[in-house]
C-alpha positions in Angstrom: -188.1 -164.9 -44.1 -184.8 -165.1 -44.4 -182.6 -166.8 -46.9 -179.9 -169.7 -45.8 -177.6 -167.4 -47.8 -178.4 -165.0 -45.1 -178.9 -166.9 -42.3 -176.6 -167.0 -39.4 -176.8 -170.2 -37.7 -175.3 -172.6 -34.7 -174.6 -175.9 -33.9 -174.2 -177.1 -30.4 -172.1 -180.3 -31.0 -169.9 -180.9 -34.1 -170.3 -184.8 -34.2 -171.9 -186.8 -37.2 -175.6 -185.2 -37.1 -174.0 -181.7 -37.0 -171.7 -182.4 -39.9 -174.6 -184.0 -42.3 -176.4 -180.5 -40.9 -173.6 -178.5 -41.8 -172.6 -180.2 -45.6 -176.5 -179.7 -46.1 -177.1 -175.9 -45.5 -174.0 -175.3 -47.2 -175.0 -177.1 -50.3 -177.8 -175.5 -50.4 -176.4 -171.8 -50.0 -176.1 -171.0 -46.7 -172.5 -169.6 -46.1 -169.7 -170.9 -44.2 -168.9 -167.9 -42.8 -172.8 -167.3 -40.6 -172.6 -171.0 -39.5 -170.7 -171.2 -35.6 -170.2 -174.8 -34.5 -169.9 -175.5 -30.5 -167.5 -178.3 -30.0 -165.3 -178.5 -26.9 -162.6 -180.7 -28.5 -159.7 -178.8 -30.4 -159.1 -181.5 -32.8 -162.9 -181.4 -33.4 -162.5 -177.9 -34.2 -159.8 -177.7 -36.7 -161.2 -180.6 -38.6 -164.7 -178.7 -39.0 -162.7 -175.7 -39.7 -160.8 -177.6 -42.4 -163.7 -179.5 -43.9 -166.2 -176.8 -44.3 -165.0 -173.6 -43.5 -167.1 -172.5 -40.9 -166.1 -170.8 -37.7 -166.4 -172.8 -34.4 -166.2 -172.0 -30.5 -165.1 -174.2 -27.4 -168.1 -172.2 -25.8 -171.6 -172.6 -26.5 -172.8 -169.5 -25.5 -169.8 -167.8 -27.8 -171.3 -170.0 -30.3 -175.0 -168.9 -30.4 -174.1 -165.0 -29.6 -176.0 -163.3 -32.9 -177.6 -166.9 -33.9 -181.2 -166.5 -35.9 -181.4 -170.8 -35.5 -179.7 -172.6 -32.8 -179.1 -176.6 -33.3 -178.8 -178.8 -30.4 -177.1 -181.6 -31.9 -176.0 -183.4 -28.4 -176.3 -186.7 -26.8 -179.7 -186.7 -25.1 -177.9 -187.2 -21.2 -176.1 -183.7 -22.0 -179.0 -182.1 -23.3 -180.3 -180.7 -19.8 -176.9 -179.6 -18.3 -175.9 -177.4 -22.0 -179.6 -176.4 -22.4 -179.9 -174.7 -18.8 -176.6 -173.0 -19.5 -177.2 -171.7 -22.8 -180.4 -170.1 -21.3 -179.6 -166.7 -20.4 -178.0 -165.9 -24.1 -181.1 -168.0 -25.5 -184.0 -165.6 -23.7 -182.0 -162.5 -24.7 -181.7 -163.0 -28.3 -184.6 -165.4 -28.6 -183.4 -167.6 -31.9 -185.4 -170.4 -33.2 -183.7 -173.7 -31.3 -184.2 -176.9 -33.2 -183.4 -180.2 -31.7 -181.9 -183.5 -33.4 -181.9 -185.5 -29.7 -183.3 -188.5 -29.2 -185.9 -188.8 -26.4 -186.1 -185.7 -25.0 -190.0 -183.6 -25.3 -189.9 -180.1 -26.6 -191.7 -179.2 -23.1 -188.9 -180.1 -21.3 -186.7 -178.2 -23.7 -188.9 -175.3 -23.0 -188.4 -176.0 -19.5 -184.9 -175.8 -19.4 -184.9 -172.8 -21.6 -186.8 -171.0 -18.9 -189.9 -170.8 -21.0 -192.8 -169.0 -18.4 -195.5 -170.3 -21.9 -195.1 -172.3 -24.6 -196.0 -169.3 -26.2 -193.4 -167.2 -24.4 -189.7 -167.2 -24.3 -187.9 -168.9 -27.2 -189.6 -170.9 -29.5 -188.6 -175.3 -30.2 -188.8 -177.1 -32.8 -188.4 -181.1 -32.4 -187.1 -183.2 -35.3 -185.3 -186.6 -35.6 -183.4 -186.6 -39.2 -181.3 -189.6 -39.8 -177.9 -190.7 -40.6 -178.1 -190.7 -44.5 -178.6 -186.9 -44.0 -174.7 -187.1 -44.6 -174.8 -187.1 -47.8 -178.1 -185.0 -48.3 -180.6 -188.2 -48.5 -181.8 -187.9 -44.8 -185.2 -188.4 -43.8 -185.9 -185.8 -41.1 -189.7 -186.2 -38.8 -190.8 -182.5 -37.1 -192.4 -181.5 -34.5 -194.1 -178.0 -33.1 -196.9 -177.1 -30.9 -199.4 -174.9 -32.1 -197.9 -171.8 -30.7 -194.6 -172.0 -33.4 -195.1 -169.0 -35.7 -195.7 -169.3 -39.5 -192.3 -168.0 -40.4 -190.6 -169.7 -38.0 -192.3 -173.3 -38.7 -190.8 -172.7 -42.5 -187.4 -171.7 -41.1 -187.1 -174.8 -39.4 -188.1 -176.6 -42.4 -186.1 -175.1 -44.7 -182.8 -175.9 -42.4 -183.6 -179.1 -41.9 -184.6 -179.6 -45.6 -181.0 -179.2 -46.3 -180.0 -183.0 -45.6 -182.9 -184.5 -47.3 -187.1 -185.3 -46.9 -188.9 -183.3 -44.6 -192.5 -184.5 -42.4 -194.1 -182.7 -39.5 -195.8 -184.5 -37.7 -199.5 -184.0 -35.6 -197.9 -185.3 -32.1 -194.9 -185.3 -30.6 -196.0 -188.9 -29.3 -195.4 -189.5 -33.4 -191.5 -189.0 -32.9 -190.8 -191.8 -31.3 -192.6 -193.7 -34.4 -190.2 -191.4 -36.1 -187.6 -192.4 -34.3 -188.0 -196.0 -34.9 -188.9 -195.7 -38.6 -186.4 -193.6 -40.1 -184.1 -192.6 -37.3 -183.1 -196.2 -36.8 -184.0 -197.5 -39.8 -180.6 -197.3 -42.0 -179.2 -199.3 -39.3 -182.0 -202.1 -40.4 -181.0 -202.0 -43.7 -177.3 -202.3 -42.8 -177.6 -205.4 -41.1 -179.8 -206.9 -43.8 -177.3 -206.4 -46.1 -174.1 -207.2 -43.7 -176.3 -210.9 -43.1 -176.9 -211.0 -46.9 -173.1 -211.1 -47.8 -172.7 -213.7 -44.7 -175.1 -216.0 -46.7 -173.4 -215.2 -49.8 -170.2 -216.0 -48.4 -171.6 -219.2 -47.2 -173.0 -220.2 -50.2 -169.4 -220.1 -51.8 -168.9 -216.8 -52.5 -165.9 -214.5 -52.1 -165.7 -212.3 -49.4 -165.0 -209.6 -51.4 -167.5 -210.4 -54.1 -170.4 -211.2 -51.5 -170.2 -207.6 -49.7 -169.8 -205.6 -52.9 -173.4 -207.3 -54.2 -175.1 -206.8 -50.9 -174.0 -203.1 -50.3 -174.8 -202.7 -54.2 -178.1 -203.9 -53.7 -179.0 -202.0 -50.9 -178.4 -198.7 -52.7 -179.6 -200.0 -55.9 -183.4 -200.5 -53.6 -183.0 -197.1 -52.6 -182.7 -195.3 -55.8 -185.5 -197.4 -57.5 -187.6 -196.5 -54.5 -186.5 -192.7 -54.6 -187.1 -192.4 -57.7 -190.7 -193.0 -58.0 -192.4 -189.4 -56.4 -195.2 -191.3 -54.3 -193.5 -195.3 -54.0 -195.7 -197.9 -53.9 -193.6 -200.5 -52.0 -196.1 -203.1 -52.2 -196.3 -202.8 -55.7 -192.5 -202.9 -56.4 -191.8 -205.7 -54.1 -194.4 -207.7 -56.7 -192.8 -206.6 -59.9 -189.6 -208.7 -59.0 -191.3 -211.5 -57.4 -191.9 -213.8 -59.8 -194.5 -216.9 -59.0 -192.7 -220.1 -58.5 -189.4 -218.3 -58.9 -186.3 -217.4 -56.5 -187.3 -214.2 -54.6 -190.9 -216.1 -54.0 -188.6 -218.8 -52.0 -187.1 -216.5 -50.1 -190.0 -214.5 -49.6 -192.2 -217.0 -48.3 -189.6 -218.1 -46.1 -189.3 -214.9 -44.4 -192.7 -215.0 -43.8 -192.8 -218.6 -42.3 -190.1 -217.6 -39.9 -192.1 -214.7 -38.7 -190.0 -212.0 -40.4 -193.1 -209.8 -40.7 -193.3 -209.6 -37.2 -190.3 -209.3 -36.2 -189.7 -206.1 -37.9 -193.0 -204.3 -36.1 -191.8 -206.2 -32.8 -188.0 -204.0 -33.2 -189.6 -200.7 -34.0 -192.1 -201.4 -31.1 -188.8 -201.8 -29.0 -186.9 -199.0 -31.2 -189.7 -196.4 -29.9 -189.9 -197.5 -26.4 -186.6 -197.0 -25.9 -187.2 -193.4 -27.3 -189.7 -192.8 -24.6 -187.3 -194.5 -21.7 -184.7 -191.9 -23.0 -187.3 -189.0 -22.1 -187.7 -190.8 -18.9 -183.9 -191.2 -18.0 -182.8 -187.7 -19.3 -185.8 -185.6 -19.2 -185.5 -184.5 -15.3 
């Protein structure tokens, strides 16, 4: 298999995804100078250019010519229209394609791509990373049917791997769960800590002060929780709770407002909305 030092590789889209993507494989070794992005916008261009080297295209198909992986890092209502277009070059050079979009099924990637088999034609790989892949702390859920070769399944692991945690998942169903985990989850976090400084800020605090403590303790979590190999949240949560004390008041008064709920109630609507964008932009 090849190496990411080797590996030639192209992004179709240059937006945030495909810049965490990008700062990833080329922290890990890939070079600048195999990696094509596809982004129609000049200024686009020259700042990918400028922040990472690598060469970029207004055309997608110019983008993937000579391609070993192809990313599809585009907003799921332009996935069909770039994905039928790009399928000519696609069937004649036959590249792994891995896609970061929301929503949309690998069968009706395969569709597009002109597939006759799943087994036939070029082979997809479904994945959902998350924002946090930015700065190489992504979380990234995969997908693959059964007929995704050995080599190829580690290809698309070791790309994505780049920006962080890697999972494959048994069903493609489980994306969506993905979706609404991970995917959307930093966003959940965010607004905890953005509603945290507001009650700061009402309890008398400075502006200033409030935000800096909230966004402190939100990536102060995170590294106690990544640093453990197998985190047992449960566990952790415990360790700082002491009976009688202050994070037992606010604890149990999340929990008489229904806060446990709530959070399974938003992923349930976080993964619906996964499946209504296969719905809306799968045709």
């Amino acid at each position: 298999m090849s190496t990411l030092s080797s590996l030639s590789i192209a992004l179709i889209g240059g937006g945030n995804m495909a810049r965490g993507i990008i700062g990833g494989l080329l922290g890990k070794g890939a070079s600048a100078a195999r990696i094509c992005v596809a982004e129609p916008n000049e200024t686009g261009r020259l700042a990918l250019q400028g922040d990472f080297g690598v060469r970029t295209a207004a055309d997608n198909t110019a983008a993937v010519a000579g391609a070993r992986v192809v990313i599809l890092a585009v907003k799921p209502q332009l996935m069909s229209a770039v994905v039928r277009a790009l399928a000519p070059a696609l069937q004649a050079s036959k590249p792994l394609v891995i896609s970061v979009a929301a929503g949309i099924r690998s069968d009706r990637l395969r569709q597009w791509l002109g597939n006759s088999a799943p087994n036939a034609g070029v082979q997809v790989v479904r994945t959902m990373p998350n924002r946090p892949a930015l700065i190489g702390a992504g979380a990234t859920g995969l997908y693959a049917d059964a007929a995704l070769s050995a080599d190829d399944r580690l290809l698309a692991e070791q790309v994505m791997a780049s920006t962080g945690l890697t999972v494959w998942v048994r069903r493609e169903d489980d994306i969506d769960a993905v979706t609404a985990l991970s995917g959307s989850g930093p966003a959940y976090f965010f607004r905890l800590a953005e509603l945290m400084a507001e009650a700061g800020i009402a309890q008398g605090l400075d502006a200033d002060v409030a935000r800096q403590l909230a966004a402190q303790t939100l990536a102060g979590a995170g590294q106690l929780v990544a640093a453990e190999a197998r985190p047992d949240l449960a566990r952790m949560r415990a360790e700082v709770t002491s009976r009688g004390g202050t994070t037992e008041a606010a604890l149990n008064s999340f929990a008489a407002q229904g806060f446990d709920s709530l959070v399974g109630t938003a992923m349930a609507a976080a993964a619906r909305r996964s499946r209504e964008l296969a719905a809306q932009f799968g045709d």
